[in-house]
C-alpha positions in Angstrom: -25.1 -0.7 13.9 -26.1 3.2 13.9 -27.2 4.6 10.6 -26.2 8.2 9.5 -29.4 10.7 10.5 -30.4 14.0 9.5 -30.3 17.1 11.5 -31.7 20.0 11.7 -33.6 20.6 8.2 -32.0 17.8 6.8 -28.7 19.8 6.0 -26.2 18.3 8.0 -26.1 14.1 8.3 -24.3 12.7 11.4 -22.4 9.6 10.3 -20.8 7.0 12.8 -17.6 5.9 13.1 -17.3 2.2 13.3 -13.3 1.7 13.2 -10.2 3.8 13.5 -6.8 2.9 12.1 -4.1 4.3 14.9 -2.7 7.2 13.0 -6.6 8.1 11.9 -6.9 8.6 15.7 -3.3 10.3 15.8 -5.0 12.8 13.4 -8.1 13.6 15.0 -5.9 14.4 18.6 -3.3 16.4 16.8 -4.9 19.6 16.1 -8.5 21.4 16.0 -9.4 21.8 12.3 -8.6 20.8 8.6 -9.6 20.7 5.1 -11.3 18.3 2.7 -8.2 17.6 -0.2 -9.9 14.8 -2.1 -13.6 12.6 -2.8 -14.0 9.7 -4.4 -16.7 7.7 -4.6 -16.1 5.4 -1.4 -14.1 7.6 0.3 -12.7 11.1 1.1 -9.2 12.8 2.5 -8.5 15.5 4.9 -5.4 16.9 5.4 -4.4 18.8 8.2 -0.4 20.4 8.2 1.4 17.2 6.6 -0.8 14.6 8.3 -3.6 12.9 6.4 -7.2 10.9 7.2 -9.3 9.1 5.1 -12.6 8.4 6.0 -14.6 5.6 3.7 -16.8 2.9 3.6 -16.5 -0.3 4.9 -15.5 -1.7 1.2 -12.0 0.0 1.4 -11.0 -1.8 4.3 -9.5 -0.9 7.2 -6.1 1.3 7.4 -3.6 3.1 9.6 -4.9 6.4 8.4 -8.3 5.1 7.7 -11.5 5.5 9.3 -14.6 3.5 8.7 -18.0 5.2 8.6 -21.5 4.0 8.8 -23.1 5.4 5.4 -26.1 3.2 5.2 -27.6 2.9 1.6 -25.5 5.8 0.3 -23.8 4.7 -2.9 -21.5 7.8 -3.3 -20.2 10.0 -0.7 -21.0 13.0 -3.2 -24.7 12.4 -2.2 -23.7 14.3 1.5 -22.5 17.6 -0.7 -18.6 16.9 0.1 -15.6 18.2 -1.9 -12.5 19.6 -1.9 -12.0 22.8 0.0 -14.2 22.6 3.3 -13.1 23.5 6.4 -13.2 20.4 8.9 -13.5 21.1 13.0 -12.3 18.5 15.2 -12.8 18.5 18.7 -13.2 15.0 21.2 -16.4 13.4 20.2 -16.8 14.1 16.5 -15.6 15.4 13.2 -17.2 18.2 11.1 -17.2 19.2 7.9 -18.4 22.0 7.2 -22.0 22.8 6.3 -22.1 18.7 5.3 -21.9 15.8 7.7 -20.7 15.0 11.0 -18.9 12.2 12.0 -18.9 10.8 15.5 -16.6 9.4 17.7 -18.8 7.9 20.5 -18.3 4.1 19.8 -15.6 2.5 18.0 -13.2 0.0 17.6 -9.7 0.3 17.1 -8.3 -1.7 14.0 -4.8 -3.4 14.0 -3.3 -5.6 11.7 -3.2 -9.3 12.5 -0.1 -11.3 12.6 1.7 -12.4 9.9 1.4 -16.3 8.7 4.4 -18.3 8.5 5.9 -18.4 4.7 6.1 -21.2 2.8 9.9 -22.9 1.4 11.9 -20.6 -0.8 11.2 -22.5 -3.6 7.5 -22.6 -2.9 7.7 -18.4 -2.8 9.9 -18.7 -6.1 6.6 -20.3 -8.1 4.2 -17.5 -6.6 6.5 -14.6 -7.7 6.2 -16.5 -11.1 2.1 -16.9 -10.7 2.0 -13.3 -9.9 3.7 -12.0 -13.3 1.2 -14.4 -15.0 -1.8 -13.0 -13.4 -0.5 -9.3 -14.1 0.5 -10.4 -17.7 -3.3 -11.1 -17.9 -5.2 -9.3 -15.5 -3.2 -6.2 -14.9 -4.4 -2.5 -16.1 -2.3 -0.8 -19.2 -1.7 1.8 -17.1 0.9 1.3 -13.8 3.8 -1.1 -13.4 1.7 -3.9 -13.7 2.4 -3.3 -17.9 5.9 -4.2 -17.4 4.7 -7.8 -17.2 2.2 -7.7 -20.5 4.5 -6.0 -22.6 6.6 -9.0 -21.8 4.0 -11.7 -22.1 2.9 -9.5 -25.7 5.9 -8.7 -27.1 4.5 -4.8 -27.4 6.8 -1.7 -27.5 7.4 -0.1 -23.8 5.5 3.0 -22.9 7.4 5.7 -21.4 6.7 4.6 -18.0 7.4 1.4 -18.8 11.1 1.7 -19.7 11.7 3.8 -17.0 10.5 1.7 -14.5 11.8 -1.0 -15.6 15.6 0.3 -15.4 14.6 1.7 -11.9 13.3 -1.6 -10.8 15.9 -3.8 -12.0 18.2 -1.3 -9.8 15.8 -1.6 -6.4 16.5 -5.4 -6.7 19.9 -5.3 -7.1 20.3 -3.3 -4.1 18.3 -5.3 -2.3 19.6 -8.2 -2.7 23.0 -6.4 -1.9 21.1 -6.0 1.1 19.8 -9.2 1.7 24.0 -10.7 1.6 25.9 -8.4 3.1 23.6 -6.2 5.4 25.0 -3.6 4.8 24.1 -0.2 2.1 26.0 2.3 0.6 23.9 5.6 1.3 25.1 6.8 -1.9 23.6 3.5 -3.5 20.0 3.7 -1.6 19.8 7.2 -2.8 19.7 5.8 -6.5 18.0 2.7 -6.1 15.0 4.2 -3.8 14.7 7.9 -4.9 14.6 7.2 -8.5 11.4 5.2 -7.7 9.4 7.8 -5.1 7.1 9.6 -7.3 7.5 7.7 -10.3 4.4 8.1 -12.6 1.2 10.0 -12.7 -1.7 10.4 -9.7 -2.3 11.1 -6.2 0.1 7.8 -4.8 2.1 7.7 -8.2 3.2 3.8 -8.7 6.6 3.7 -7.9 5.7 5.0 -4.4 3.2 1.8 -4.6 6.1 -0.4 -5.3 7.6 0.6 -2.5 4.9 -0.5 -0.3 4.3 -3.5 -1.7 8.1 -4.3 -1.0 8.0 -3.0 2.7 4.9 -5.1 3.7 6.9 -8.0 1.6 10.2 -7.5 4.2 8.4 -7.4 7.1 6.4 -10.4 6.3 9.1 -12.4 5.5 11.3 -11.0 8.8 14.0 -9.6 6.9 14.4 -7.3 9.5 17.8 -5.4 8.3 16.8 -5.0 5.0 13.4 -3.5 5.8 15.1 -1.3 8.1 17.6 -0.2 5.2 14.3 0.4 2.9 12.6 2.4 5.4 15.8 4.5 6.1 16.2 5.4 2.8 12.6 6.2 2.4 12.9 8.3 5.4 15.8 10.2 4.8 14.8 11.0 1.6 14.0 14.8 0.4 10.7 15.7 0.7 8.6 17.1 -2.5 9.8 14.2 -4.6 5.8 13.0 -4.6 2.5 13.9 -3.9 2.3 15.4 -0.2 -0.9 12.5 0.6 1.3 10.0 -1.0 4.7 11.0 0.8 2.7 10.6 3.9 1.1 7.1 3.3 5.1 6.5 2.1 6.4 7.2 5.4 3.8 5.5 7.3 4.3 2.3 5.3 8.3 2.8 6.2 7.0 2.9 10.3 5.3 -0.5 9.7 2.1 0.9 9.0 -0.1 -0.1 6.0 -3.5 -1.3 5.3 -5.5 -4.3 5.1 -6.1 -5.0 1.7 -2.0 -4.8 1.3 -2.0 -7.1 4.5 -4.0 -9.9 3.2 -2.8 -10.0 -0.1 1.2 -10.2 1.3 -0.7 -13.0 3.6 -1.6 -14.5 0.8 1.5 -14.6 -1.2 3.5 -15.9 1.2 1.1 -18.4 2.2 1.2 -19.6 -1.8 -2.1 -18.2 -2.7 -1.4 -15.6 -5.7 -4.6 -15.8 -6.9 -6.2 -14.1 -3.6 -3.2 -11.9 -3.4 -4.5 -10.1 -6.5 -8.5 -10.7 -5.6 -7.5 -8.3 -2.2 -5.2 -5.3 -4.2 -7.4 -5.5 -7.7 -9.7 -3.2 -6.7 -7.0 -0.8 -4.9 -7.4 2.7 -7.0 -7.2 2.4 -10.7 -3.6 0.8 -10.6 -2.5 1.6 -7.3 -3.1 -2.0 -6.2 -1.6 -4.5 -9.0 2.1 -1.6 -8.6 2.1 -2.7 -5.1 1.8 -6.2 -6.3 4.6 -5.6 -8.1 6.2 -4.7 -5.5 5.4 -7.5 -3.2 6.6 -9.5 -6.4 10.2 -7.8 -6.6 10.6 -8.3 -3.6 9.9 -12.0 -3.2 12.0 -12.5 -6.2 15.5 -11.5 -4.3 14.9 -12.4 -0.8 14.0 -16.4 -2.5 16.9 -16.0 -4.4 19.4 -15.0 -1.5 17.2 -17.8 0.8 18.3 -20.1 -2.0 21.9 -19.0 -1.9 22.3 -19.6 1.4 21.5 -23.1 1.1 24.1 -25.6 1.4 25.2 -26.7 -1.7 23.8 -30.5 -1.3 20.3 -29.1 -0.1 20.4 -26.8 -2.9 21.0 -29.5 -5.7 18.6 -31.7 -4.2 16.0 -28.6 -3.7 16.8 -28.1 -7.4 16.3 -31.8 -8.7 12.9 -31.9 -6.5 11.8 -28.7 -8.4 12.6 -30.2 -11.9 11.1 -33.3 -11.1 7.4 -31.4 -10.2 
């Protein structure tokens, strides 16, 4: 593994790329320059027209807009003088930001995400979504969806967010799982259900657009094929300027089947059984971003065990119920 070197009186650092999600590469060929729009500590965001890359450490994990540098020892990406407002040049070997760092192109590796694992039994997915409203009861932030769950477990007043996703939520199931029985959706109906939740609450992905992640990686997952098509439709269709322009994008990507690893292992996990890894991949997501998509992913699993359950014969489905009991 390259590490990043100096150039030229130590002004400008070269830094290589070591993977490149397929719409970070998508980026890099669409056009010639762009700007810095965001830095964090692990990673930063360029934005050029409506399209968006991040590049960031390895400890994000891998994405569809991501790409993963070699930053050696560096502990915040602040230390190469990035921010907000450089101009970016982008030609067929490298990246440059302006007056900062470089990034090169010369060797890497493509990242994809792996298949997905084959679920456990309805009832089985039925006790994770419950394991996963325990964990966020406990283990959640205030702040996000994720409270929606303590204020149950606490017995504390709502915050504002709180009741208002709560009402919206309660309506994304229930068209869902009008989804899930009769395949079929009212556009009038996925206009309220979906809209109501893109750009709900506060930050750069606000948490409703989160929730709506989580549920998409959920549906594909699970192979619910028409009802992740009906979700991504109504995402798709939907007016633009409703949220953030980075989170919009990351929206619409999610809605084309393409979202990140952490999000990929964790719905792994879920459906796999394993709620506690679930949250040990999205906890570190952002400062709630993770534990709404969780949420999500949660939602989710709730109606499509449900409807799995209904459509059970109704001798396997006593007898599924009598084995639950019994345990």
């Amino acid at each position: 593994m390259r590490s990043p070197r100096r150039r030229g009186c130590g002004r400008t650092i070269t830094i290589p790329i070591l993977r490149s999600g397929i719409l970070a590469r998508k980026f890099c060929r669409a056009g010639a320059c762009a700007e810095v729009v965001a830095v964090f500590e692990r990673s930063l965001y360029l934005r050029c027209a409506d399209m968006f890359l991040c590049i960031g450490t390895p400890s994000i994990g891998n994405g569809p807009i991501t790409m993963i540098g070699d930053f050696a020892s560096a502990s915040e990406l602040s230390e190469f003088g990035l921010r907000p407002g450089l101009s970016v040049s982008i030609a067929d070997r490298c990246l440059t930001i302006a007056g900062s760092a470089q990034f090169s192109f010369d060797q890497y590796e493509v990242w994809r995400p792996s298949r997905w694992c084959v679920p456990r039994s309805h009832r089985e997915l039925r006790s994770v979504c419950d394991a996963i409203v325990r964990l966020a009861a406990v283990e959640g932030p205030e702040e996000g969806l994720a409270q929606i769950y303590r204020l149950r477990e606490r017995g504390t007043d709502p915050t504002p967010l709180a009741r208002i996703a709560r009402a919206h939520i309660a309506r994304f199931e229930s068209w869902l799982s009008d989804a899930l029985e009769t395949h079929h959706t009212e556009p009038t109906t996925s206009r309220d259900a979906i809209e109501g939740l893109i750009g709900l609450g506060p930050g750069l992905t606000p948490s409703g657009d989160d929730f709506l992640v989580g549920a998409l990686a959920l549906l594909d997952a699970l192979a619910q094929r028409k009802a992740h098509a009906a979700l991504a439709h109504a995402i798709a269709t939907a007016p633009r300027g409703l949220t953030s322009p980075l989170s919009d994008y990351l929206l619409r990507a999610a809605a084309s089947g393409h979202v990140g690893e952490p999000l990929c292992r964790a719905v792994s996990a879920v459906i796999s059984g394993m709620a506690d890894a679930a949250v040990a991949s999205l906890r570190e997501i952002g400062h709630s971003s993770g534990w709404d998509m969780l949420v999500g992913v949660g939602s989710a699993l709730k109606v499509v065990a449900a409807a799995r359950r209904a459509a059970l014969p109704v001798d396997e489905a006593r007898c599924t119920a009598r084995r639950g009991g019994a345990e």
